[in-house]
C-alpha positions as CSV (number, residue, x, y, z in Angstrom):
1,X,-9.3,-25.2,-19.6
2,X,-11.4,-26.8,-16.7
3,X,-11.1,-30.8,-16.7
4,X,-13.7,-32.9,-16.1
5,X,-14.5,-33.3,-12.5
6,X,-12.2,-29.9,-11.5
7,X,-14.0,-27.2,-9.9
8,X,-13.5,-23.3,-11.3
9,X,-12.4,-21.2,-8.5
10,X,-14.6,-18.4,-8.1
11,X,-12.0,-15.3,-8.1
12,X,-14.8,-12.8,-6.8
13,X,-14.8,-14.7,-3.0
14,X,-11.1,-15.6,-3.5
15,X,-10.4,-11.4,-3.2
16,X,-13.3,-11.1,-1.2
17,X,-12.3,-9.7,2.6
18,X,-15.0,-8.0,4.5
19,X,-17.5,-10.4,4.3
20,X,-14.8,-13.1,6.2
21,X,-14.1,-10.7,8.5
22,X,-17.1,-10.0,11.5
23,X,-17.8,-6.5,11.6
24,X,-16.2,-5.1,9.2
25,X,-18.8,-3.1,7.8
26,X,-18.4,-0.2,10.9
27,X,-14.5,-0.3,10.5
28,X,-14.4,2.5,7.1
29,X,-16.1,5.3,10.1
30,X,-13.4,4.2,12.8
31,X,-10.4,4.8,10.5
32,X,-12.2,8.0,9.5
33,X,-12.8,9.1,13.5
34,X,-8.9,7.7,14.2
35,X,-7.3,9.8,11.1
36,X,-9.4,12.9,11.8
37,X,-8.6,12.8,15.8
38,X,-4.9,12.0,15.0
39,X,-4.5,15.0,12.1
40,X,-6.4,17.2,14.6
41,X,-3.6,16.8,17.4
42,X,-0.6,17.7,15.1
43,X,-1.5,21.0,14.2
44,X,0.6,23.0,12.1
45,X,3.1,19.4,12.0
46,X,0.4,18.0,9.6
47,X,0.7,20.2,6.1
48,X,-2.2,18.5,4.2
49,X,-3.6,18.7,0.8
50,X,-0.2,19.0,-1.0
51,X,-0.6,18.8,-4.7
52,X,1.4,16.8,-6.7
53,X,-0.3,17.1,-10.1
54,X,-3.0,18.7,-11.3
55,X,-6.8,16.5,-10.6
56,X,-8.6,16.5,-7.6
57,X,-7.2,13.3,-5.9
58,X,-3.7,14.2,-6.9
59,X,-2.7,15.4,-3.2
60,X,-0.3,14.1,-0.1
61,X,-1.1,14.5,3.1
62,X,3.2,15.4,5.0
63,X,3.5,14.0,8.8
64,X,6.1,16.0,10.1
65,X,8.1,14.9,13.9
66,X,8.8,17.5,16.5
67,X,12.9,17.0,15.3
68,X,14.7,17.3,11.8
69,X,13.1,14.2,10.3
70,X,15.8,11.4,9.6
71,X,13.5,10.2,6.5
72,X,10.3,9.9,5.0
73,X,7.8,6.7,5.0
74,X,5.2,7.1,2.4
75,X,2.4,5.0,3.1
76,X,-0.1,4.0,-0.4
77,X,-3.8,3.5,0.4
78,X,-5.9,0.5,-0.8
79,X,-9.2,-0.4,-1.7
80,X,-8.8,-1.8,-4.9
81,X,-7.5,0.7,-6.3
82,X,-11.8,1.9,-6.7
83,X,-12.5,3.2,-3.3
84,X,-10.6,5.2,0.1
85,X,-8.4,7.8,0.5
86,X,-5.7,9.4,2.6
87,X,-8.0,10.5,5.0
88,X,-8.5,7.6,6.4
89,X,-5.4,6.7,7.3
90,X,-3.6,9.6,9.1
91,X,-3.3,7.9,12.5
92,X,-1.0,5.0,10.5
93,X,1.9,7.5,10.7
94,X,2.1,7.5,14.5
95,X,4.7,5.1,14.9
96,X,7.1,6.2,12.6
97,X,6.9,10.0,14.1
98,X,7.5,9.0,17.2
99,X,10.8,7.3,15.8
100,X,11.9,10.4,14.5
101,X,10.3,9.9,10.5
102,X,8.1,12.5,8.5
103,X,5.5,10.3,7.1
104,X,3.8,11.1,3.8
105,X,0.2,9.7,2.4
106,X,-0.9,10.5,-1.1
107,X,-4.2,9.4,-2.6
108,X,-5.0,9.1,-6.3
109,X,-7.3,8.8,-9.0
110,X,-9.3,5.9,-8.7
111,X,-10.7,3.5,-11.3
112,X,-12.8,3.6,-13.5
113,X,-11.2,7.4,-13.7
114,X,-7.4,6.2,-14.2
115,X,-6.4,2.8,-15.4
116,X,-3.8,1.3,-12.6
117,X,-0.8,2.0,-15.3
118,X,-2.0,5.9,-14.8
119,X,-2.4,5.1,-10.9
120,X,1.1,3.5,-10.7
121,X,2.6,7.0,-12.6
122,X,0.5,9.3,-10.2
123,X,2.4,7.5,-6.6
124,X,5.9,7.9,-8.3
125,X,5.7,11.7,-9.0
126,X,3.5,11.9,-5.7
127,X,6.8,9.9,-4.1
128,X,9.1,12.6,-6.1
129,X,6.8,15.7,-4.4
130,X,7.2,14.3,-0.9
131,X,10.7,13.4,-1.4
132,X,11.7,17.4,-2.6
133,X,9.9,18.1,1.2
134,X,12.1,15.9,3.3
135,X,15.8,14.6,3.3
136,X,17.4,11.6,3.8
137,X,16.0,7.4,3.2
138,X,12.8,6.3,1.6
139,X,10.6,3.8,2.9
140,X,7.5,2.9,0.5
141,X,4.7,0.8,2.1
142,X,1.5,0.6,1.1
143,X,-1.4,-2.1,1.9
144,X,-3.3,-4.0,-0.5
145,X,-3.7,-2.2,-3.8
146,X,-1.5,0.2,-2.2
147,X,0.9,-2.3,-1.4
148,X,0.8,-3.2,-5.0
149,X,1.4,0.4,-5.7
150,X,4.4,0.3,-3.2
151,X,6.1,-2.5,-4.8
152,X,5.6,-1.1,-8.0
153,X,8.1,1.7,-6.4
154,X,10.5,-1.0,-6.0
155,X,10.8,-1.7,-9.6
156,X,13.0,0.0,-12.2
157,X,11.1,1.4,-14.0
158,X,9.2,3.7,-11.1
159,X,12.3,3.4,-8.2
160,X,12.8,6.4,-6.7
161,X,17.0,7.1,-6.3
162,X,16.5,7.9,-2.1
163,X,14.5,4.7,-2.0
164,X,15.9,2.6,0.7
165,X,13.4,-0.1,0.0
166,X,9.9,-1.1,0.2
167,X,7.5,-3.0,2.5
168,X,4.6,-4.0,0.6
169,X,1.4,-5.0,3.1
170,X,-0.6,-7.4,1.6
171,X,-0.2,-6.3,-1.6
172,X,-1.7,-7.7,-4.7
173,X,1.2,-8.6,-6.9
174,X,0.2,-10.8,-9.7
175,X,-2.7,-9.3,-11.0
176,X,-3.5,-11.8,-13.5
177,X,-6.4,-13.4,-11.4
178,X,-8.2,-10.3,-11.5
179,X,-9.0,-10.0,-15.2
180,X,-12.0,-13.1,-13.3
181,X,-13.1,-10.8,-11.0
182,X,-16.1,-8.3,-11.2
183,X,-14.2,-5.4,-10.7
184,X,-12.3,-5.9,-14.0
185,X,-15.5,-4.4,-15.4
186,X,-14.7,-0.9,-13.7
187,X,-10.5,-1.3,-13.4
188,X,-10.8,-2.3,-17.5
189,X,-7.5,-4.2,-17.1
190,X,-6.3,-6.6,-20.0
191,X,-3.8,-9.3,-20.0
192,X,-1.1,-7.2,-21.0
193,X,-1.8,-4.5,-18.8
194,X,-1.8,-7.0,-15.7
195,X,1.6,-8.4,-16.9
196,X,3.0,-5.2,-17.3
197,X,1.5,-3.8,-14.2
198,X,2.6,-6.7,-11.9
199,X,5.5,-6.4,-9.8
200,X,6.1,-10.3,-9.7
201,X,6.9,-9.7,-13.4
202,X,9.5,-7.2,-12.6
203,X,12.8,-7.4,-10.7
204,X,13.0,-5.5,-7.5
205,X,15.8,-2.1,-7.6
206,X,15.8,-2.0,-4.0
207,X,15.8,-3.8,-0.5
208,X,12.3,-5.3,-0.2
209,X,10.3,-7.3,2.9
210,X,6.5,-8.5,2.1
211,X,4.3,-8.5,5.1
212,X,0.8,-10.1,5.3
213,X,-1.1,-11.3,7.7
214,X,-1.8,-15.3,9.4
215,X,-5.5,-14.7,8.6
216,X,-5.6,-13.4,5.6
217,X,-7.6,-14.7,2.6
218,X,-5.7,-17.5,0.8
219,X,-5.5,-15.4,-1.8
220,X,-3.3,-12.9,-0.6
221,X,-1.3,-15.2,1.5
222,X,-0.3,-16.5,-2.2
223,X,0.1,-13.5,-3.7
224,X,2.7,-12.2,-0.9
225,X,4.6,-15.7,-1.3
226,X,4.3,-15.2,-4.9
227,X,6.4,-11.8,-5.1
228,X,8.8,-12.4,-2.0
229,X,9.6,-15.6,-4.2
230,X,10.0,-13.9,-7.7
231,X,12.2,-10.9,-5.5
232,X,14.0,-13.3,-3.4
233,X,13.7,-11.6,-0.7
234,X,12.2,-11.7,3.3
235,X,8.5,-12.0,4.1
236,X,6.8,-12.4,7.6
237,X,3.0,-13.5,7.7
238,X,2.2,-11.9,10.8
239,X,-0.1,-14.4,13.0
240,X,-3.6,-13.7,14.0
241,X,-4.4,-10.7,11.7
242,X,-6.6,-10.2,9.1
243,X,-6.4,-8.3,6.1
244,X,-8.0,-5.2,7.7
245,X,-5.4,-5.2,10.8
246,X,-2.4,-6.1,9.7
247,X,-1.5,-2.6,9.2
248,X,-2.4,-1.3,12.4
249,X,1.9,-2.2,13.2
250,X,2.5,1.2,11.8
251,X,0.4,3.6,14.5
252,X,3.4,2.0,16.9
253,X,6.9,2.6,16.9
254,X,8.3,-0.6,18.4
255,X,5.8,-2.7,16.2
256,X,7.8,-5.7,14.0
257,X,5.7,-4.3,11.1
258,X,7.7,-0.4,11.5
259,X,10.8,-2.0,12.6
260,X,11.0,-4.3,9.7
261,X,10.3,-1.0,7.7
262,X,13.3,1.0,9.0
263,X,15.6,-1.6,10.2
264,X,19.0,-0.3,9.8
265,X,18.1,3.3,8.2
């Protein structure tokens, strides 16, 4: 209950990114011109449109290096879990095939389609198809609602066996907030849902490092401090970079972001 004189906070801005970061509006076509270009110069190393279930959005794009790959990165999509797909983020697996990784990039059902509970069961048997295609470590990261998706991964109750650990990006962990958000009207989540669906409400199965960037929205510098403090475990905020950047670590292979993902593996 609000007290006299106390403000409400208005959860719609709190999660709101574009409109703090200047031109954001051209950035969905760039990632879209990046990912083609970069899936275009692979040939036959990029094997796209794997299924791993039976919908339409229920398909992995697989990265494969010129060598016998010493592991797999998956990499989760955000967008709210509402919008995006893996085509728009093909480029992100440069760094980590240039170290010698296959890197794999499912998409998913999105809301209002799939409730996050059936989003959260679609990466773990899309994790399990891309894991039968290539040996050795996992290495889950995801960014945003995908890096809530990749922490998710990092609990019990979804961990993988091969999973080394997980690198959520700016992930949304504590998804309580959102049931005051507009977009609860199309992601239809209810408090017990959002308990059961945040990973700050579950203990972590595996090694685990949160990344989020210096110039993020408040809200998402909380909510990585919020899960690297219920895990116990590392997180870097990453200075200067916004919540639509802070990813771009991953198209390089000597990037703190990718070395943080396969340190030691």
């Amino acid at each position: 209950m609000i007290k006299s004189g106390e403000m409400a906070m208005d959860m719609d801005r709190e999660y709101a990114n574009g409109a703090f970061i200047p031109g954001s509006d051209a950035l969905p076509d760039l990632w879209a011109q990046k990912a083609a270009a970069f899936r275009a110069s692979l040939g036959k190393s990029a094997r796209l449109g794997l299924p791993y279930g039976p919908e339409p959005r229920q398909a992995l794009d697989l990265f494969l290096p010129q060598t016998t790959p010493r592991g797999l990165l998956v990499f989760v999509h955000g967008g709210y879990w509402l919008a995006m797909g893996r085509e728009s983020w093909s480029h992100l697996a440069a760094g980590a095939l240039a170290r010698g990784w296959a890197c794999a990039m499912p998409s998913y059902t999105l809301a209002p389609q799939a409730r996050i509970r059936d989003i959260t069961a679609e990466i773990a048997n899309a994790v399990a198809v891309a894991a039968a295609e290539v040996a050795g470590p996992l290495v889950i990261t995801g960014h945003s609602a995908g890096g809530h998706l990749a922490a998710r991964m990092g609990c019990a109750d979804h961990h993988h066996p091969r999973t080394a650990r997980v690198v959520p990006i700016s992930p949304l962990a504590d998804l309580e907030p959102l049931l005051q958000t507009e977009m609860n009207q199309t992601l239809w989540l209810d408090p017990e849902e959002a308990l059961a669906e945040s990973p700050a409400h579950h203990a972590r199965a595996c090694d685990a490092h949160i990344w989020v960037g210096g110039n993020e929205r408040p809200a998402f510098l909380w909510q990585a401090r919020t899960l690297s403090e219920s895990w116990d475990c590392a997180w870097t905020v990453d200075p200067g970079l916004h919540h639509f950047n802070v990813i771009d670590g991953l198209q390089h292979p000597d990037s703190a972001l990718l070395t943080t993902c396969l340190k030691g593996l």
